[in-house]
C-alpha positions as CSV (number, residue, x, y, z in Angstrom):
1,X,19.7,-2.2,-21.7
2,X,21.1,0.3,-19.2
3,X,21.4,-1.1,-15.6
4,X,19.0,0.4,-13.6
5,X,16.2,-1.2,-16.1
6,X,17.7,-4.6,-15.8
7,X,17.8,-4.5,-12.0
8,X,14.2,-3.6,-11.7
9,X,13.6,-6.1,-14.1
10,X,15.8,-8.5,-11.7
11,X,13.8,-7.5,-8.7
12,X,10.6,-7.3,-10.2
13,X,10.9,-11.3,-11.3
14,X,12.2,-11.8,-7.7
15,X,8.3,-10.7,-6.8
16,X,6.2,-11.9,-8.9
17,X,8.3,-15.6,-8.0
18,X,7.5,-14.6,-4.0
19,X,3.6,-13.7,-5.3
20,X,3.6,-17.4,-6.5
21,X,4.8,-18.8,-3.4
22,X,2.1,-21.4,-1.5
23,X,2.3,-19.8,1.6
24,X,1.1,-16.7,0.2
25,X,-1.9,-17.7,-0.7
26,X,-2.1,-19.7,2.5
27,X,-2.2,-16.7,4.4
28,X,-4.4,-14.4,2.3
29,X,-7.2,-13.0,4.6
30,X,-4.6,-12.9,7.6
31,X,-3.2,-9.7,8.6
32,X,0.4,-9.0,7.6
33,X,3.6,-7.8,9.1
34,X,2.2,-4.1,8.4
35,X,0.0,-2.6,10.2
36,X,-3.6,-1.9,8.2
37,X,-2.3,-4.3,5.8
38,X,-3.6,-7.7,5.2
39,X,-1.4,-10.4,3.3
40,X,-3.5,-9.9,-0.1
41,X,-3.3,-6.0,0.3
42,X,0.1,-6.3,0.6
43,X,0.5,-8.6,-2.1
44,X,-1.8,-6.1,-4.1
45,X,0.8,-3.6,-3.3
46,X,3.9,-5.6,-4.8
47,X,2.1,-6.5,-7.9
48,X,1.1,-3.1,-8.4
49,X,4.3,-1.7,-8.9
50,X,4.7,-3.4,-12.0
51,X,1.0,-1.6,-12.6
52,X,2.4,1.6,-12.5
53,X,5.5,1.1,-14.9
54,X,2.8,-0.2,-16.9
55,X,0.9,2.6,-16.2
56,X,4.0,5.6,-16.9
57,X,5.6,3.4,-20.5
58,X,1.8,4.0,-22.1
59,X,2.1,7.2,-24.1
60,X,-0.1,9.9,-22.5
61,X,0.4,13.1,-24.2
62,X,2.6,14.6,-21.6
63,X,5.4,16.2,-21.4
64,X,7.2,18.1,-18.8
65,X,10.5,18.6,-17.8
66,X,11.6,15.8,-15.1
67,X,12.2,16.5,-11.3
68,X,15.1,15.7,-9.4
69,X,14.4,12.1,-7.4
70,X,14.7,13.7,-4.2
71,X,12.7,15.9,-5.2
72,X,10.1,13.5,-5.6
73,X,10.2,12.7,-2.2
74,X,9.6,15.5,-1.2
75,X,6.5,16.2,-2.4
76,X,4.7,13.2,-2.4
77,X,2.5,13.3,0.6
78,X,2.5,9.5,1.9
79,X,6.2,10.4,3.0
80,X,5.7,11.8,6.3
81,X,1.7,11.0,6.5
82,X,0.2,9.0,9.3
83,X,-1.3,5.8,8.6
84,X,-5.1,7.8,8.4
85,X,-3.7,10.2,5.8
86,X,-5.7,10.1,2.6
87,X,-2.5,9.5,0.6
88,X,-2.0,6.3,2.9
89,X,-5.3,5.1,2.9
90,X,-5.3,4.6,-1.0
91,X,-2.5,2.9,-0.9
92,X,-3.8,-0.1,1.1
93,X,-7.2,0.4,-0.9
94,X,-5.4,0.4,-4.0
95,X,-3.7,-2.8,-3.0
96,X,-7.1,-4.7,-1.4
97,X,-8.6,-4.0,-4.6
98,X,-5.6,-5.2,-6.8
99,X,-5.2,-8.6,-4.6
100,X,-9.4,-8.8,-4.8
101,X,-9.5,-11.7,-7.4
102,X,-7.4,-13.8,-5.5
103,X,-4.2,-14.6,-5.3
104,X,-3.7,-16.7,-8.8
105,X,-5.3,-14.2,-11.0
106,X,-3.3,-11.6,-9.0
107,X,0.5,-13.5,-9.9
108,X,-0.7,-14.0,-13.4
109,X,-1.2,-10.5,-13.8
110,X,1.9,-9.7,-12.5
111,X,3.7,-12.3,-14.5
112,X,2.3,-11.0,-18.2
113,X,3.4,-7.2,-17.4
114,X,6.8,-9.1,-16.2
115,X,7.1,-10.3,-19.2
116,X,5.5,-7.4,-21.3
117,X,8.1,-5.1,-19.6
118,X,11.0,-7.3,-20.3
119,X,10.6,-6.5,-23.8
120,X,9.7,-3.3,-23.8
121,X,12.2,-1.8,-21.0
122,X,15.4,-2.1,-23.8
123,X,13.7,-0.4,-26.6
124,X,13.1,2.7,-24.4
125,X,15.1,5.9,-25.5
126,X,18.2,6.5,-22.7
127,X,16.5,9.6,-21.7
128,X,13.0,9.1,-21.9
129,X,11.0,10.5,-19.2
130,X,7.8,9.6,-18.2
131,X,4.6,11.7,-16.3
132,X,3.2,10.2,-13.4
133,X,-0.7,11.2,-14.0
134,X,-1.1,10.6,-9.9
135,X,1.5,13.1,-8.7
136,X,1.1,15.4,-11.6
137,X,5.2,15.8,-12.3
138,X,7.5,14.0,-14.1
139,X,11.0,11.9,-13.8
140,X,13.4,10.2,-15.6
141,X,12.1,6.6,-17.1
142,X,15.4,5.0,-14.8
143,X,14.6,7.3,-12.1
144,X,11.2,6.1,-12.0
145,X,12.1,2.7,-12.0
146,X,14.6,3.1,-9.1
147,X,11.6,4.1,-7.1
148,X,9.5,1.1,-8.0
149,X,12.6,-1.2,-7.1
150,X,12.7,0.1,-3.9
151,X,9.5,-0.8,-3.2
152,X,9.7,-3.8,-4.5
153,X,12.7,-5.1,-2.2
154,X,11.0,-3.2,1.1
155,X,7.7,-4.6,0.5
156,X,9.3,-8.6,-0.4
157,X,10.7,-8.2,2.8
158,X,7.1,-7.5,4.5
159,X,5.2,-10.3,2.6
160,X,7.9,-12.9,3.3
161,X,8.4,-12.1,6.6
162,X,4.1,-11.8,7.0
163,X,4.1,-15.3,6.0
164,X,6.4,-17.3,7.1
165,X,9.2,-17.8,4.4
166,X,13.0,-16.4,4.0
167,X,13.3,-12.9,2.4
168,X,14.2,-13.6,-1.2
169,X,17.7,-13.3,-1.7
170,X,19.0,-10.2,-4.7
171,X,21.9,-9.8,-6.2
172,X,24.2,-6.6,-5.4
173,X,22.8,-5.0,-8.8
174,X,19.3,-4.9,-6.9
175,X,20.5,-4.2,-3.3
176,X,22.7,-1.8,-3.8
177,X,20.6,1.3,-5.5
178,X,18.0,0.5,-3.1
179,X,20.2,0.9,-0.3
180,X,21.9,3.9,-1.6
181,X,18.4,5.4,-2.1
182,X,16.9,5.0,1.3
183,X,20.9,6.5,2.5
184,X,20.0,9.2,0.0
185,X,16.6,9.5,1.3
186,X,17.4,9.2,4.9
187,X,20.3,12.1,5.2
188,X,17.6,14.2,3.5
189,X,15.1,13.8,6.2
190,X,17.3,13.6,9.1
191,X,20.3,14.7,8.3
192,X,24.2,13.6,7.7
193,X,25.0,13.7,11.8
194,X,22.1,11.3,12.2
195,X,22.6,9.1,9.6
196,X,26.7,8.8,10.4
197,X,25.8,7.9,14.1
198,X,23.7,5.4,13.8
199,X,25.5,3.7,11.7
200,X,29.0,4.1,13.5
201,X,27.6,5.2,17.4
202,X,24.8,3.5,19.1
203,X,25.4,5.3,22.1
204,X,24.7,8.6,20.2
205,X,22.3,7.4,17.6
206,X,19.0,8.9,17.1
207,X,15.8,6.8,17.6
208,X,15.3,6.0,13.8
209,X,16.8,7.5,11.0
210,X,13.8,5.5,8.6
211,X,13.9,7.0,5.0
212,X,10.1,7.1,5.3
C-alpha cells in the first residue's frame, strides 16, 4: 500500500480514537473552539471525512480526467468564503446532522468505515482516480486522500483543544504531507515573499499567511 494511503489511514485511526474520547461526549451541546461550530458538529465534521472516502471508492460511473490538487483549491468555493457563504454553511449543517445520533453511534460509524477502508485502501489500482459528485471534477485516489488527511489533523486539533484534552500526537508520515500541503497551499494564496517572512522575519511578516 503506497504511503499516502497508509498515512490517512494512520490519521484517520488517530480520529476516530479522539471521537471515542469521554470528554467529547462530555462536551457535546457546548460550543467548540470554532466559531458556528458546536463540539458534535465538529465531531460530525471529522467523522465525515471518512464519509466521503467512502463516498469517492463506491463506483459511480464517472470518469474524467483528474485535476491538479492545487487546482482543487482553487475552485472549491469554501476557500476564501465567509462564514455565511452557502458552501460554509453546509459544512457545519453537514456535520450537525452527522453528529445528530449522538456521539456513540457517531464513533461507531466512524470506526466500521475505519475499518472497511483499511481493507479496501491496498487493493486500489496505483492510479485510480476518483469523481467527487459534490465538486463535479475529479483527482487522484492519493490526492484525494491527502485532502481528507489534512482535514483530519486541522480539525483533531480543534475538537481536542474544544474540549479540554492534548492534541493527539502523529507520526512524521501524517504531519509531514499535511504540512507541506498547507506550505503548498499558502504560497499559492499569498505568495513565496509572504510565506518566507513569516517564517524567517516577524518584523516583516504579513498578518496571516493561513492556507485557508
Amino acid at each position: 500500500m503506497g504511503e499516502s494511503r497508509q498515512s490517512y489511514l494512520v490519521a484517520a485511526a488517530s480520529a476516530v480514537s479522539l471521537l471515542r474520547h469521554p470528554a467529547v461526549a462530555a462536551a457535546w451541546d457546548k460550543p467548540s473552539a470554532l466559531m458556528e461550530f458546536s463540539v458534535a458538529g465538529l465531531a460530525g465534521h471529522v467523522a465525515h471525512q471518512l464519509v466521503r472516502v467512502g463516498d469517492v471508492l463506491a463506483p459511480n460511473g464517472e470518469v474524467q480526467e483528474p485535476i491538479p490538487l492545487i487546482e482543487h483549491f482553487s475552485r472549491s468555493p469554501w476557500v476564501q468564503a465567509g462564514l455565511d457563504h452557502e458552501s460554509n454553511l453546509s459544512v457545519r449543517r453537514g456535520g450537525e446532522a452527522a453528529a445528530a445520533a449522538g456521539s456513540a453511534v457517531l464513533t461507531e460509524r466512524a470506526q466500521a468505515l475505519l475499518e472497511l477502508q483499511s481493507a479496501a485502501l491496498p487493493a486500489e489500482p496505483a492510479d485510480r482516480v476518483v469523481y467527487l459528485p459534490w465538486t463535479g471534477w475529479s483527482l487522484r485516489l492519493d490526492d484525494f486522500l491527502l485532502t481528507r488527511l489534512v482535514e483530519l489533523v486541522v480539525h483533531s486539533d480543534d475538537l481536542a483543544a474544544s474540549v479540554g484534552v492534548d492534541t493527539p500526537e502523529l507520526p512524521t508520515s501524517v504531519i509531514d504531507p499535511a504540512v507541506e500541503l498547507l506550505a503548498r497551499l499558502a504560497v499559492h494564496r499569498h505568495g513565496a515573499t509572504a510565506v518566507i517572512r513569516t517564517l524567517s522575519r516577524a518584523e516583516r511578516a504579513p498578518a496571516t499567511i493561513s492556507a485557508f
